[in-house]
PQR file with spaces between the fields and no chain letter, atoms N, CA, C, O and H, PARSE charges and radii, in Angstrom:
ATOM       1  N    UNK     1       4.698  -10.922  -24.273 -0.4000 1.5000
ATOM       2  CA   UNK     1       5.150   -9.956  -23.306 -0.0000 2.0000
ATOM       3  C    UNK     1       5.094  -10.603  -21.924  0.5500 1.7000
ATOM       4  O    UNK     1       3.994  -11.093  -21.668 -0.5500 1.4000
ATOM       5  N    UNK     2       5.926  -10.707  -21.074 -0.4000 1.5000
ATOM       6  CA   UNK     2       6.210  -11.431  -19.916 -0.0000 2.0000
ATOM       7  C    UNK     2       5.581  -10.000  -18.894  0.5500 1.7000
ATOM       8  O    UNK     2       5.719   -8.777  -18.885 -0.5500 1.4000
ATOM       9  H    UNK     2       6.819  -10.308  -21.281  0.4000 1.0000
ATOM      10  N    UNK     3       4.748  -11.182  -18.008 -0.4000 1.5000
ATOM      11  CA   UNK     3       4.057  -10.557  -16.748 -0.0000 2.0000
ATOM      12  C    UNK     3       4.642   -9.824  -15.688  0.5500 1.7000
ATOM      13  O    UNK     3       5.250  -10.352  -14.757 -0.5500 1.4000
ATOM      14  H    UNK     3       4.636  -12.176  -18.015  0.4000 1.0000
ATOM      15  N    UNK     4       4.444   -8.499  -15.839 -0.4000 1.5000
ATOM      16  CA   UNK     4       5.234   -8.220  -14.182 -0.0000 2.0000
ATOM      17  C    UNK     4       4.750   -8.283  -13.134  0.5500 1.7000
ATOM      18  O    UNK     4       3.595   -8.600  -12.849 -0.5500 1.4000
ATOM      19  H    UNK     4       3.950   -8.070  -16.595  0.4000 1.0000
ATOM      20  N    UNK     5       5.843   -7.899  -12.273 -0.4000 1.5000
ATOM      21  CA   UNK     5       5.667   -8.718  -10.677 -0.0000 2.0000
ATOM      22  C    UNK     5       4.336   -7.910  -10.370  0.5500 1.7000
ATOM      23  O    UNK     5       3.973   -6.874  -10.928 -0.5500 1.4000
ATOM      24  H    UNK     5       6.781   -7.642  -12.504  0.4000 1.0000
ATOM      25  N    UNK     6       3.526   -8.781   -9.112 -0.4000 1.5000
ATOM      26  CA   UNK     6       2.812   -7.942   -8.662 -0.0000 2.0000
ATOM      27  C    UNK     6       3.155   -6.416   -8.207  0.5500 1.7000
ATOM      28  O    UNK     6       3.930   -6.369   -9.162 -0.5500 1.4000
ATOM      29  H    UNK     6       3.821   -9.622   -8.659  0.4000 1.0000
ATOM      30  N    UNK     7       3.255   -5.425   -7.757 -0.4000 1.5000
ATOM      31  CA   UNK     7       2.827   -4.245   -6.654 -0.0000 2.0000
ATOM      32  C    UNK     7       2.848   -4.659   -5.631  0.5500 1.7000
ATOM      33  O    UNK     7       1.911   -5.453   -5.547 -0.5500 1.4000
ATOM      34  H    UNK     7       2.626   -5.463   -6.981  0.4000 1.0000
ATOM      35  N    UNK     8       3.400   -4.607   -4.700 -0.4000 1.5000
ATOM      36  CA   UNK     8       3.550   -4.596   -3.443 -0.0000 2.0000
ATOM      37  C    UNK     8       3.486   -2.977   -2.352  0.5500 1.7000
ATOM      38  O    UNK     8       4.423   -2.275   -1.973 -0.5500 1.4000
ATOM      39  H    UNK     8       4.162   -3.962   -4.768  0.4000 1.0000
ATOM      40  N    UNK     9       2.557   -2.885   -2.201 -0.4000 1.5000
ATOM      41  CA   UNK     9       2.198   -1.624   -0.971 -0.0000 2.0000
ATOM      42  C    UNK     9       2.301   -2.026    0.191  0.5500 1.7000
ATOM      43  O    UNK     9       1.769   -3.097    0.482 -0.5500 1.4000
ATOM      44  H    UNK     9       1.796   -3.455   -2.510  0.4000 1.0000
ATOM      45  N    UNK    10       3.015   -1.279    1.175 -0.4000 1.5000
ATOM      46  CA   UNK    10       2.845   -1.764    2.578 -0.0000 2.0000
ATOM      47  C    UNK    10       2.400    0.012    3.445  0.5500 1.7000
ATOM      48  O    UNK    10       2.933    1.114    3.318 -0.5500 1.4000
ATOM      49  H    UNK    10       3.448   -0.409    0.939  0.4000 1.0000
ATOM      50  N    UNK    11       1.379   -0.392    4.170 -0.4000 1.5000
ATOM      51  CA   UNK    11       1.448    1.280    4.816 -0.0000 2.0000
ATOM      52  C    UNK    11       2.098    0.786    6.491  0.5500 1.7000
ATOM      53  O    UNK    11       1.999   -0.265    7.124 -0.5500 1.4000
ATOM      54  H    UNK    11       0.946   -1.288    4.273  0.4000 1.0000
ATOM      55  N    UNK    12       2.589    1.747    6.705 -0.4000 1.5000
ATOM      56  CA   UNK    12       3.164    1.535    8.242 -0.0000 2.0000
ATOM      57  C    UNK    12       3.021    2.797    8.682  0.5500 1.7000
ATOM      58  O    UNK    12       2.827    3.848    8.072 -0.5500 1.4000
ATOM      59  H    UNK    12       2.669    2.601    6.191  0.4000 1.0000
ATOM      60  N    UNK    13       3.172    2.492   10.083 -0.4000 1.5000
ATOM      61  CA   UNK    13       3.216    3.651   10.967 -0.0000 2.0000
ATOM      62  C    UNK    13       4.502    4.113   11.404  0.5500 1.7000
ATOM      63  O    UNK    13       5.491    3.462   11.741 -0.5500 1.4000
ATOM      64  H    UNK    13       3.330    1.638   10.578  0.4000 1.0000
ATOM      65  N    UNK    14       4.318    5.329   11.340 -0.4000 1.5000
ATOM      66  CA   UNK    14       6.155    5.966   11.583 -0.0000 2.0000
ATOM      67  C    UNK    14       5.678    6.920   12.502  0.5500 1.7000
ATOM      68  O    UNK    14       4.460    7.085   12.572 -0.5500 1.4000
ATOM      69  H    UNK    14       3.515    5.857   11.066  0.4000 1.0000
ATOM      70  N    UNK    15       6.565    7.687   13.341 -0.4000 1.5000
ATOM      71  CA   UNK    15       6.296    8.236   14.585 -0.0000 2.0000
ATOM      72  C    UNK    15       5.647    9.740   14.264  0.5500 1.7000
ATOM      73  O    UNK    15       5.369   10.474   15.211 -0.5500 1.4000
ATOM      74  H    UNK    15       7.555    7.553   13.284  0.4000 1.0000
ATOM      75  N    UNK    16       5.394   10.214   12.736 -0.4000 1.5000
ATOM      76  CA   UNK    16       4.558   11.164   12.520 -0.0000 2.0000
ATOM      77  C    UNK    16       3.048   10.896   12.031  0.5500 1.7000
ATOM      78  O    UNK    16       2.174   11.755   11.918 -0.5500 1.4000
ATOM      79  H    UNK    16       5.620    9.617   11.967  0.4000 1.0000
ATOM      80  N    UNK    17       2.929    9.538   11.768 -0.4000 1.5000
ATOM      81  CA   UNK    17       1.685    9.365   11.376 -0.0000 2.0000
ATOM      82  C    UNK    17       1.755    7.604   10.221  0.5500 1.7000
ATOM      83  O    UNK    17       2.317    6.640   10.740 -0.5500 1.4000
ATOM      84  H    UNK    17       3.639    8.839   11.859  0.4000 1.0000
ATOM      85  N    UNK    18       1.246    7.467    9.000 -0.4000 1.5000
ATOM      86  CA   UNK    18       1.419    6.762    8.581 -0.0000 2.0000
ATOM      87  C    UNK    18       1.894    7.068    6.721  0.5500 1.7000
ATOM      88  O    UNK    18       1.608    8.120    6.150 -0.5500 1.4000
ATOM      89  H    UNK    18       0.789    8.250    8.578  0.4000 1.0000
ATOM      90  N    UNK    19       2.589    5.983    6.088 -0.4000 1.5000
ATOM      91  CA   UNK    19       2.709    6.432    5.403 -0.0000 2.0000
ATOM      92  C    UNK    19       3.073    4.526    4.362  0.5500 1.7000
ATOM      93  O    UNK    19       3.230    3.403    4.840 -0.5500 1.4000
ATOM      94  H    UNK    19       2.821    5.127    6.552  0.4000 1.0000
ATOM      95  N    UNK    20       3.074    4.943    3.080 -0.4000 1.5000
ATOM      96  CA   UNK    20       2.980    3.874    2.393 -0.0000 2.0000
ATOM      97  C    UNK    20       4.343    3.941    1.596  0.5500 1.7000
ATOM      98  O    UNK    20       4.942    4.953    1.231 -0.5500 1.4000
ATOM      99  H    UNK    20       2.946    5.856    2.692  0.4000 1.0000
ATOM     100  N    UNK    21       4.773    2.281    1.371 -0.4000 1.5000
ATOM     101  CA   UNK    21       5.722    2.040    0.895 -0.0000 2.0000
ATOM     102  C    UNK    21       5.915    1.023   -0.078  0.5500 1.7000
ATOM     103  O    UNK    21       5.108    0.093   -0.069 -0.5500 1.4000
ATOM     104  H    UNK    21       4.286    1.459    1.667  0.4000 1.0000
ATOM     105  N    UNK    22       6.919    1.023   -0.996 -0.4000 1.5000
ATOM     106  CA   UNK    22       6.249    0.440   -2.306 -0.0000 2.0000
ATOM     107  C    UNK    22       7.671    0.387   -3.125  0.5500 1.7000
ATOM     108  O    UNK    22       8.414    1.367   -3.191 -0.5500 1.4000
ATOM     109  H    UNK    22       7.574    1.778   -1.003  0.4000 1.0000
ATOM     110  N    UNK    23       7.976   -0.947   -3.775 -0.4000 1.5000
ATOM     111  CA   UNK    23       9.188   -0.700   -4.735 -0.0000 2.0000
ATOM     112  C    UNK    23       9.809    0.365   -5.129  0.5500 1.7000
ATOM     113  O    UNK    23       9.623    0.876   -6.233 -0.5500 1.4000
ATOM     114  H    UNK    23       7.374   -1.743   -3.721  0.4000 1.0000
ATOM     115  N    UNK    24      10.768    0.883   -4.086 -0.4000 1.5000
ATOM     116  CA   UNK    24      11.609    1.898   -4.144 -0.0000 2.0000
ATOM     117  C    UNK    24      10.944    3.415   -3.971  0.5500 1.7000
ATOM     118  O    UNK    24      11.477    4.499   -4.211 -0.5500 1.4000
ATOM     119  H    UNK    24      10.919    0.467   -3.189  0.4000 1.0000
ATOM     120  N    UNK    25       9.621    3.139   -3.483 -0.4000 1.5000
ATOM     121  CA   UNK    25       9.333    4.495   -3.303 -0.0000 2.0000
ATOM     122  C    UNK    25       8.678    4.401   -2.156  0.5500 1.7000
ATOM     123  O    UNK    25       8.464    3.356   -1.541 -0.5500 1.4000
ATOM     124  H    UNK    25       9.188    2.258   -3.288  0.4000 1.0000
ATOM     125  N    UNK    26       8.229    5.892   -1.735 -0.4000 1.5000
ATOM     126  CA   UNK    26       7.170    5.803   -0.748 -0.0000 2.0000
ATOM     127  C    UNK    26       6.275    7.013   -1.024  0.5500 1.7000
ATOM     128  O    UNK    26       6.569    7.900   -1.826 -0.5500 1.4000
ATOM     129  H    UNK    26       8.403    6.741   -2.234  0.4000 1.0000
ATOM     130  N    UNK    27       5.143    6.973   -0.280 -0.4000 1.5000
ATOM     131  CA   UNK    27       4.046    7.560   -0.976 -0.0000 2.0000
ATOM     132  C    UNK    27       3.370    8.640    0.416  0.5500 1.7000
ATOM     133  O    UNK    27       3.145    8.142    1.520 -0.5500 1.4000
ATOM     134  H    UNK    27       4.905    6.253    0.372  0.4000 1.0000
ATOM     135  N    UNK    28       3.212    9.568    0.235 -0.4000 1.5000
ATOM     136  CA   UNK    28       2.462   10.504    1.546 -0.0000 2.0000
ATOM     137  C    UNK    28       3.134   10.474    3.076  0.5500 1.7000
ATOM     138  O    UNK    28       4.047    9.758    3.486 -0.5500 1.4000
ATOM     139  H    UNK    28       3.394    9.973   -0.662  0.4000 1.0000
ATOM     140  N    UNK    29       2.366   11.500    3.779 -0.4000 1.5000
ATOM     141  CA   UNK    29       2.206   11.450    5.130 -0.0000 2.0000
ATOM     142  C    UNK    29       0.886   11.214    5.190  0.5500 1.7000
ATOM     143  O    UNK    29       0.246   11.800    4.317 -0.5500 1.4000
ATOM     144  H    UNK    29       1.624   12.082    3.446  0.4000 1.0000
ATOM     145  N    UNK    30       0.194   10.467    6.023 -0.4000 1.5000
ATOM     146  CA   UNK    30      -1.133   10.762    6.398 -0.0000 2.0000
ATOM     147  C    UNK    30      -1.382   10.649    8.169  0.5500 1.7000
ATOM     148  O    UNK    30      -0.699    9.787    8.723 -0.5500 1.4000
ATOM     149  H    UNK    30       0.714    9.990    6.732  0.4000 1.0000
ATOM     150  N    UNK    31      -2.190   11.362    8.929 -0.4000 1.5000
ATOM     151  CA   UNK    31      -2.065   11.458    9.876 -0.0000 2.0000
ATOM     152  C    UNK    31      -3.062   10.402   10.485  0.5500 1.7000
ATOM     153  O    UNK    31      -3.226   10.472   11.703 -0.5500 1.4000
ATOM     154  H    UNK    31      -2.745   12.062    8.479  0.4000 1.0000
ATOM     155  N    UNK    32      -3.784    9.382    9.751 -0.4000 1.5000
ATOM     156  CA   UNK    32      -4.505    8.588   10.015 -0.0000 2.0000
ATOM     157  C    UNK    32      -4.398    7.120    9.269  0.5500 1.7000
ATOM     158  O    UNK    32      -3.910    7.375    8.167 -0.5500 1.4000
ATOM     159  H    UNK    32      -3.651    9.326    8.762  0.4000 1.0000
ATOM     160  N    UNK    33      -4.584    5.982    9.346 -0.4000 1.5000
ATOM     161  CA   UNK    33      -4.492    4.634    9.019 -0.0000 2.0000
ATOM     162  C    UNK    33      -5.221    4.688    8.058  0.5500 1.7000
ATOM     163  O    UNK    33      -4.724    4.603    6.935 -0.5500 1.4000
ATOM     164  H    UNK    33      -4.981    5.775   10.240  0.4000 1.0000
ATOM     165  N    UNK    34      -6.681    4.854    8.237 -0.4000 1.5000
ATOM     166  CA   UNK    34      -7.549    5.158    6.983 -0.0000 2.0000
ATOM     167  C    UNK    34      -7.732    5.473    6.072  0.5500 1.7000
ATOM     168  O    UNK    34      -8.279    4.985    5.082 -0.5500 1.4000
ATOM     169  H    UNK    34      -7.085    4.924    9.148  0.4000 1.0000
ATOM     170  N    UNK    35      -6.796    7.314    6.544 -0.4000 1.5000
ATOM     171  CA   UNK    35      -6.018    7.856    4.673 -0.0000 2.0000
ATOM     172  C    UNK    35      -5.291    6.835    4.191  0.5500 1.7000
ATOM     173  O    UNK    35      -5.540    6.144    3.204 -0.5500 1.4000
ATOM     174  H    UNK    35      -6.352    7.710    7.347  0.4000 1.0000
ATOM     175  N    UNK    36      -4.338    6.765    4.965 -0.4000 1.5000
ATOM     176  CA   UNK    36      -2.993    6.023    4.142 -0.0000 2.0000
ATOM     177  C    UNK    36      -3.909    4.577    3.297  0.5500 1.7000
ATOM     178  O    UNK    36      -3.666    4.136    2.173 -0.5500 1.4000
ATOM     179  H    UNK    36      -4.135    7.327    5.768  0.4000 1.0000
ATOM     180  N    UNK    37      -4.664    4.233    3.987 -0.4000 1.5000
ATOM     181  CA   UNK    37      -5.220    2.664    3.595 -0.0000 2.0000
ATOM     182  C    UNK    37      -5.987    2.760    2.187  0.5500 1.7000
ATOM     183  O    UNK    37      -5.948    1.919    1.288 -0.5500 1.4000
ATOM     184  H    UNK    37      -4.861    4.591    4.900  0.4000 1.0000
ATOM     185  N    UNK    38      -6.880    4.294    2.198 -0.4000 1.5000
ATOM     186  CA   UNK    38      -7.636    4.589    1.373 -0.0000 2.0000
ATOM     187  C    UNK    38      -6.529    5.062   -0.244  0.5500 1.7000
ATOM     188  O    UNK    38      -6.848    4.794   -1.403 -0.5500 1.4000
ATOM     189  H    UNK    38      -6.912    4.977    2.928  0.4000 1.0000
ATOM     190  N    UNK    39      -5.523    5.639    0.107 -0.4000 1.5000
ATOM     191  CA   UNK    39      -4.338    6.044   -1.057 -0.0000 2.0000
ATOM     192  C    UNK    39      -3.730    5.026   -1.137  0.5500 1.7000
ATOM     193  O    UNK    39      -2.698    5.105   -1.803 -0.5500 1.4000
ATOM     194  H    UNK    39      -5.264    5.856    1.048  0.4000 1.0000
ATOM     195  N    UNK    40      -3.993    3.965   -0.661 -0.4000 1.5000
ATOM     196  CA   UNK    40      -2.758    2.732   -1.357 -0.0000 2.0000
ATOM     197  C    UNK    40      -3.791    2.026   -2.150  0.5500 1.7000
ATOM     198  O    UNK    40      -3.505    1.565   -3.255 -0.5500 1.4000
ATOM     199  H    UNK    40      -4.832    3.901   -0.120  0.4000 1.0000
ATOM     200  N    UNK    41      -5.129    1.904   -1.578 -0.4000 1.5000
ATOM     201  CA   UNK    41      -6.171    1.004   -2.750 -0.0000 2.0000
ATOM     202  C    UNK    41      -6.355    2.289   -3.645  0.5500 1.7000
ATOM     203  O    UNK    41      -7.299    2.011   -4.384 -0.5500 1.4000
ATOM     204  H    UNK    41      -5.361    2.279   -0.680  0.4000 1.0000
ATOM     205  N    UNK    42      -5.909    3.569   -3.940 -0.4000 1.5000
ATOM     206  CA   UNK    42      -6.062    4.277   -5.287 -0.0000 2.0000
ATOM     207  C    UNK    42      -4.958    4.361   -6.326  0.5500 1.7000
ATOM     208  O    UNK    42      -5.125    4.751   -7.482 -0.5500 1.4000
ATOM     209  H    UNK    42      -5.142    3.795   -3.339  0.4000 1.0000
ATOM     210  N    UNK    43      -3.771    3.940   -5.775 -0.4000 1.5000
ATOM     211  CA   UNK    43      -2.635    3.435   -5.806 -0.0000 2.0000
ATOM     212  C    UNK    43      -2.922    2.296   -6.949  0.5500 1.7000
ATOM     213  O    UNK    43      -2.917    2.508   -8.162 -0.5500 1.4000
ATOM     214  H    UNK    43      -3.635    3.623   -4.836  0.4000 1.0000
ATOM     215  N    UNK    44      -3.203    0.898   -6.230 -0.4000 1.5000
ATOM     216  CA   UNK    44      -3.960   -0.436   -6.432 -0.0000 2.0000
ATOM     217  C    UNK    44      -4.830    0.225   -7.778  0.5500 1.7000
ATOM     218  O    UNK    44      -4.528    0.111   -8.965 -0.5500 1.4000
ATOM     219  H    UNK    44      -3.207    0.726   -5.245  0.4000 1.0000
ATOM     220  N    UNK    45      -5.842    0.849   -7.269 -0.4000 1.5000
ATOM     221  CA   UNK    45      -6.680    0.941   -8.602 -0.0000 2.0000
ATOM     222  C    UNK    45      -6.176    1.233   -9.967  0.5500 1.7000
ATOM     223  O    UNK    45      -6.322    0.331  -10.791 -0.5500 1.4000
ATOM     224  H    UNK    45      -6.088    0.942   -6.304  0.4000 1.0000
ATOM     225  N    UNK    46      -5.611    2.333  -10.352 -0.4000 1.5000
ATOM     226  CA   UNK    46      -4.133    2.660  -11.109 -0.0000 2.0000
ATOM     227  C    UNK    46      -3.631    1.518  -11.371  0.5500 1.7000
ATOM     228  O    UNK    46      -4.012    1.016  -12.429 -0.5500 1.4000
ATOM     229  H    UNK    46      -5.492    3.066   -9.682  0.4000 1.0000
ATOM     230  N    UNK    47      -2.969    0.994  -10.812 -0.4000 1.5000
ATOM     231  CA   UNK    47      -1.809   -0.033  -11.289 -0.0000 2.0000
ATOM     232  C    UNK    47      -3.273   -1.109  -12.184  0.5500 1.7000
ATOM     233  O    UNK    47      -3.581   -1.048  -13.375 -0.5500 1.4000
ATOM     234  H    UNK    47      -2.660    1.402   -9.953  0.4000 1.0000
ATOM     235  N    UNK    48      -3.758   -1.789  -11.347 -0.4000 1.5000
ATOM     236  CA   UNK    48      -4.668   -2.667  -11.829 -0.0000 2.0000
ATOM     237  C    UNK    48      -5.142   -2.415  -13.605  0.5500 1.7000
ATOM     238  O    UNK    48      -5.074   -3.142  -14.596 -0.5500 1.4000
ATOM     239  H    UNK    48      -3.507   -1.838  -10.380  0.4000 1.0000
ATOM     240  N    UNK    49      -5.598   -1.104  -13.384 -0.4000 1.5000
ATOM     241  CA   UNK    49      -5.651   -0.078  -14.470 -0.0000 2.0000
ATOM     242  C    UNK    49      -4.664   -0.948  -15.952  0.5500 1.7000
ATOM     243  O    UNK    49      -4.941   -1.454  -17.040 -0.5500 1.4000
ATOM     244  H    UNK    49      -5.653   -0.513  -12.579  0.4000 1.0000
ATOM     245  N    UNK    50      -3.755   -0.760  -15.330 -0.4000 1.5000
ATOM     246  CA   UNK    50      -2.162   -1.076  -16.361 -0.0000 2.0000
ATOM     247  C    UNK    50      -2.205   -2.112  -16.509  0.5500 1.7000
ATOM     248  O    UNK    50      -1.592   -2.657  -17.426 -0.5500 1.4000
ATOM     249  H    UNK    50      -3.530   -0.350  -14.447  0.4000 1.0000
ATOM     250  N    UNK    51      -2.909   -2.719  -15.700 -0.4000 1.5000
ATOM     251  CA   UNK    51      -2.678   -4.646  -15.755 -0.0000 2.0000
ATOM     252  C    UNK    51      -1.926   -5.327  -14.624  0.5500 1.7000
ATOM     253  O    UNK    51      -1.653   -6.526  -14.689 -0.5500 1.4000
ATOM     254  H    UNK    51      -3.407   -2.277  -14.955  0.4000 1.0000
ATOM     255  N    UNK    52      -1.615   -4.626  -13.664 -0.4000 1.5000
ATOM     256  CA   UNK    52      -0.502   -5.031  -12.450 -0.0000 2.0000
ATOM     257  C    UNK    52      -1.471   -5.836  -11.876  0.5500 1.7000
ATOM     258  O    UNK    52      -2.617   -5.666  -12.294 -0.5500 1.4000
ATOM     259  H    UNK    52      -1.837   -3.652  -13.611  0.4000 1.0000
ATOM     260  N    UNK    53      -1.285   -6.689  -11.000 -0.4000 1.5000
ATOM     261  CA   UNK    53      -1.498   -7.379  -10.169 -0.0000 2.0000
ATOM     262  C    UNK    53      -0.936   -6.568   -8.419  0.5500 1.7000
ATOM     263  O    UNK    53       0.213   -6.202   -8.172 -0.5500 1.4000
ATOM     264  H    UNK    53      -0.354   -6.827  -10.660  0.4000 1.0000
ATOM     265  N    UNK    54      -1.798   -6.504   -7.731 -0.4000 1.5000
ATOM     266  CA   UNK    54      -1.624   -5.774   -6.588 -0.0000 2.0000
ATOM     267  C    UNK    54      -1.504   -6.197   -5.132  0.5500 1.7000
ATOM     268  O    UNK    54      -2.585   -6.730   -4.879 -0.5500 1.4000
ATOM     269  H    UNK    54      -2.732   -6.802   -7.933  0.4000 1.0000
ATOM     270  N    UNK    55      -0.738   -6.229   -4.048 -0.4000 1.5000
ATOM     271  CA   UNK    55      -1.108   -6.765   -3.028 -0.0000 2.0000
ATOM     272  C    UNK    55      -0.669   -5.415   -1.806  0.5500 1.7000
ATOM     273  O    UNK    55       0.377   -4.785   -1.652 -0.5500 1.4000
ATOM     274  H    UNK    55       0.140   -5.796   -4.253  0.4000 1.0000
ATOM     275  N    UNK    56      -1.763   -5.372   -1.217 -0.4000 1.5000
ATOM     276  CA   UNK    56      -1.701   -4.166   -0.020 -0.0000 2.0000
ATOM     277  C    UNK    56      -1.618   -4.815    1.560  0.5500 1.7000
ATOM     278  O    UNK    56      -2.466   -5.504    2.126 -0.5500 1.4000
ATOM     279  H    UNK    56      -2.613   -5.884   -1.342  0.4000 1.0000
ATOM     280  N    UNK    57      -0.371   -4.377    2.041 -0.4000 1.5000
ATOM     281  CA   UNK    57      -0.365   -4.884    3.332 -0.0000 2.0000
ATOM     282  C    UNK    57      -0.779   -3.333    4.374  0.5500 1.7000
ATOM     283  O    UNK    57      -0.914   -2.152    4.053 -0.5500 1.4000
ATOM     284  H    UNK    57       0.318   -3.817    1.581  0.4000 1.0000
ATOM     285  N    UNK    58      -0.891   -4.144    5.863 -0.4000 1.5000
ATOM     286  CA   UNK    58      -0.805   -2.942    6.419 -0.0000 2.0000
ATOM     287  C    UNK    58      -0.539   -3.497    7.757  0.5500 1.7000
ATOM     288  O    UNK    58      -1.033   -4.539    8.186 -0.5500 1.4000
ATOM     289  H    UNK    58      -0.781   -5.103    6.124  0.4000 1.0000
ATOM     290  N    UNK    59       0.363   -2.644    8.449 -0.4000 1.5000
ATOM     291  CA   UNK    59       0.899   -2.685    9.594 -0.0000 2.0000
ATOM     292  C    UNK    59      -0.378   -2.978   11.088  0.5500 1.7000
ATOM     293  O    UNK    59      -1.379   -2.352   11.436 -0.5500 1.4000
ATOM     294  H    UNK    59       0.765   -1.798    8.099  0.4000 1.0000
ATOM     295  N    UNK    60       0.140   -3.916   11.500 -0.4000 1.5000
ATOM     296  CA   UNK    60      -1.497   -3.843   12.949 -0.0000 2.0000
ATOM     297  C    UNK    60      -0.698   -3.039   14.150  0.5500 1.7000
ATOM     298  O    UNK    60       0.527   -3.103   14.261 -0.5500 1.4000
ATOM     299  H    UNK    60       0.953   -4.424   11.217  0.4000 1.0000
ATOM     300  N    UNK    61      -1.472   -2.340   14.959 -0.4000 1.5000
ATOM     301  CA   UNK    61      -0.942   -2.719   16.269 -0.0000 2.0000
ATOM     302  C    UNK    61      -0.116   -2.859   17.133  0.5500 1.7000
ATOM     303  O    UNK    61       0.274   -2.114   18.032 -0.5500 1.4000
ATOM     304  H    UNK    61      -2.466   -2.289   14.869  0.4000 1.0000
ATOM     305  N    UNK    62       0.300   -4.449   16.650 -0.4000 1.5000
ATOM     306  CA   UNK    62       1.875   -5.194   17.450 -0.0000 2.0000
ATOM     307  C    UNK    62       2.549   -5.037   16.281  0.5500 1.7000
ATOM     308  O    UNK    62       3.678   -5.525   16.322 -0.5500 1.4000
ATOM     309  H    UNK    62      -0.017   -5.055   15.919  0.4000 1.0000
ATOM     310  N    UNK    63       2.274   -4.571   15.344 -0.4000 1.5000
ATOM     311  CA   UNK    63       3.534   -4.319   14.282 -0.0000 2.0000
ATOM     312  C    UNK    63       3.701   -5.400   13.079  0.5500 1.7000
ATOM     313  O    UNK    63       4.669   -5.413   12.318 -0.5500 1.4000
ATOM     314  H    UNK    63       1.357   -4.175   15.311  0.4000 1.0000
ATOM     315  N    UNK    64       2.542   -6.357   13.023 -0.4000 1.5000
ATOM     316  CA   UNK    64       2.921   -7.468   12.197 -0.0000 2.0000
ATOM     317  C    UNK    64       2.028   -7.112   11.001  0.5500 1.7000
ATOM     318  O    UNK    64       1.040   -6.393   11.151 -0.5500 1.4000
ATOM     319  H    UNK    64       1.756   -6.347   13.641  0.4000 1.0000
ATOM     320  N    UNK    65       2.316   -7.522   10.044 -0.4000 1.5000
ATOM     321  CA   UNK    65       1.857   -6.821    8.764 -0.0000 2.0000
ATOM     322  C    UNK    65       0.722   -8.106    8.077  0.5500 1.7000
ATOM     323  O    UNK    65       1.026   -9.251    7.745 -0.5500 1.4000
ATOM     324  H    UNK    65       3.119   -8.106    9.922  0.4000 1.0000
ATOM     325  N    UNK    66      -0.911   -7.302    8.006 -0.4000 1.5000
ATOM     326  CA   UNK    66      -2.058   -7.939    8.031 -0.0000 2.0000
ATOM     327  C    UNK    66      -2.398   -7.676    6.268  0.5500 1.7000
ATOM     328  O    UNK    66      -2.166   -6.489    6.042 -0.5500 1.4000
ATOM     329  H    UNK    66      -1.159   -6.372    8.276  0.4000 1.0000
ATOM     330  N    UNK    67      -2.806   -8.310    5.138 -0.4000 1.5000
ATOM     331  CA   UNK    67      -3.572   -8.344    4.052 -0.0000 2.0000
ATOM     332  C    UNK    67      -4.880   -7.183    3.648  0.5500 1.7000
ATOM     333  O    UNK    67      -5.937   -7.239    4.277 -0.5500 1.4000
ATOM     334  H    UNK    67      -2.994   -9.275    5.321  0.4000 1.0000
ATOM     335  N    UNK    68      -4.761   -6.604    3.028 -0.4000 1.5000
ATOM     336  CA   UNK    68      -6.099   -5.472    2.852 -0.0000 2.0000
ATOM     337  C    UNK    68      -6.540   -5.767    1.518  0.5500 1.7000
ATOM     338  O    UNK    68      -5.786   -5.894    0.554 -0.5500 1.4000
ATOM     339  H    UNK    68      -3.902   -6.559    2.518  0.4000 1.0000
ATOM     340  N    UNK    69      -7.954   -5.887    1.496 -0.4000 1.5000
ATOM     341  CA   UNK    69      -8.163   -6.210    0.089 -0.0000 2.0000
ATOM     342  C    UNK    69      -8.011   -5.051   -0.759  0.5500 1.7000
ATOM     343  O    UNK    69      -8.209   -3.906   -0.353 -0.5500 1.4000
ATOM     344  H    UNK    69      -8.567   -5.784    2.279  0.4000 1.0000
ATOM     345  N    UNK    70      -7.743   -5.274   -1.654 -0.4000 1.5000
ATOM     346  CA   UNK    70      -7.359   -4.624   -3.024 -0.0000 2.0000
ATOM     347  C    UNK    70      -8.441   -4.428   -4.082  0.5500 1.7000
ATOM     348  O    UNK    70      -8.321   -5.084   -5.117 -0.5500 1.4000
ATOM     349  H    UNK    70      -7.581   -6.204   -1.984  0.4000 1.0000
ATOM     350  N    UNK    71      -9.651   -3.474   -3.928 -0.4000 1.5000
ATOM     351  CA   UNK    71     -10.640   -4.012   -4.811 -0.0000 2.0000
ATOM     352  C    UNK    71     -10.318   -3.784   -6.229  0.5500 1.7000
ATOM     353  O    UNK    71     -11.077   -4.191   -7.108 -0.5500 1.4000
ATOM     354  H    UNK    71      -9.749   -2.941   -3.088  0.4000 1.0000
């Protein structure tokens, strides 16, 4: 059985708050960085679950997109 791709999560900030985005989907509103950060590693946990391989980005600041670990 051939490996699939990792998971790719990215959370960003949009002008209502933040929200996560992900191979063809996207996931919540959250009105804080923290939620959103905290639902993409439950996200992560799940997939991992299945066997996925996971990688969580997240938006800084100036807008450039920083690594979050994935426990």
């Amino acid at each position: 059985m051939p490996a699939s791709a990792a998971l790719r999560l990215v959370v960003v900030r949009y002008s209502d708050g933040w929200r996560i985005l992900g191979e063809k989907e996207r996931w919540g509103r959250y009105a804080y960085r923290v939620d959103a950060e905290e639902a993409a590693l439950r996200l992560a946990h799940k997939a991992k679950q299945a066997g996925r391989d996971v990688e969580i980005w997240v938006q800084d600041l100036s807008g450039r997109l920083e690594g979050l670990k994935a426990a």
